[in-house]
Each structure stands twice: as C-alpha cells, then as structure tokens.
N, C-alpha and C positions, 0 to 999 in steps of 0.2 A: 572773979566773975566769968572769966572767958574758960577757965576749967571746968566750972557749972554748965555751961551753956553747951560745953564738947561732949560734958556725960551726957544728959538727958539728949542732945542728939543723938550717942551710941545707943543710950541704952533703949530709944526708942527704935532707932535701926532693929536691933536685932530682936525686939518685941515684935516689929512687923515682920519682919524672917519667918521666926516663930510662926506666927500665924498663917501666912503663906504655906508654910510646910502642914502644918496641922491640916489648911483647906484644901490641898493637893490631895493629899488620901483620903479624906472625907469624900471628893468629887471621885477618886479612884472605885470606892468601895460604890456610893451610891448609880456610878457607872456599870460595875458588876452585878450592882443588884438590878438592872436596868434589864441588862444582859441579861441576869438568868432567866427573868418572867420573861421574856423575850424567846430564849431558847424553852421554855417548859410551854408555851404557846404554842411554839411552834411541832414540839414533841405531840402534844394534843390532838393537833390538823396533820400528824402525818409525816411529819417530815424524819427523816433517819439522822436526827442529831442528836447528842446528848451533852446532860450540863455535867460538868465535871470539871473538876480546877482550873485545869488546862484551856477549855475555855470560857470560862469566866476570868479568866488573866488575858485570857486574847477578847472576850467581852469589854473589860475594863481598862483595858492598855487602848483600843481602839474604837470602840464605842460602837454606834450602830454601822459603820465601812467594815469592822470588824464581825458583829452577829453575820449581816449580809455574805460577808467571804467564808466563815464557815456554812450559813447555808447552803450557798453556792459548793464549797467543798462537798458536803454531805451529798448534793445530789448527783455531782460528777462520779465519787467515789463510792 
C-alpha cells in the first residue's frame, strides 16, 4: 500500500513539473508575441526600433521593462 501511495505521489510530482515547464514557454512565447505588436507599434509612431530576434528574446525574457529599455535605447542611439 505505502509503494502505491509513493508512486502516484512521484508520478504526479513530475506531472506537475511537466506542466510548469510546458507553461513557462507558453508565457515566454505569448510574452514575445506581446513584445513584438509592441515593437511594430511602436515602428508605426516613429520610433527607430526594429523587431528582430534579438529583441523579441529581450521582449520575452523581460517583458514590457524590457520593450521600454529598448525604446529607450533606440532613442539614445
């Protein structure tokens, strides 16, 4: 009884793992795609930014502190 009870604890452990990692990159990508219409907005109104990998990975690693800081870049630079 107490081996049944140690699986279904693992193996739901690592069910929720699972899923945890699956919704990290889901929130990553939907972050990026946040970022890009963000940055292509912002390309629209003028501003001297451009979407490209580079930052839609600094889009999606950072969210809108991150659009903001490349704005910010873009205008300094």
């Amino acid at each position: 009884m107490n081996t049944m009870v140690i699986s279904i604890m693992l193996f739901t452990c690592l069910l929720l793992l699972g899923a945890a990692a699956v919704l990290t990159a889901l929130l990553l990508v939907v972050s990026a795609a946040v970022g890009g219409c963000l940055l292509w907005a912002g390309q629209t109104l003028g501003a001297a930014v451009a979407a490209n990998p580079v930052t839609l990975l600094v889009s999606g690693l950072l969210g809108l502190p991150g659009v903001a800081g490349i704005f910010i870049l873009g205008f300094f630079l």
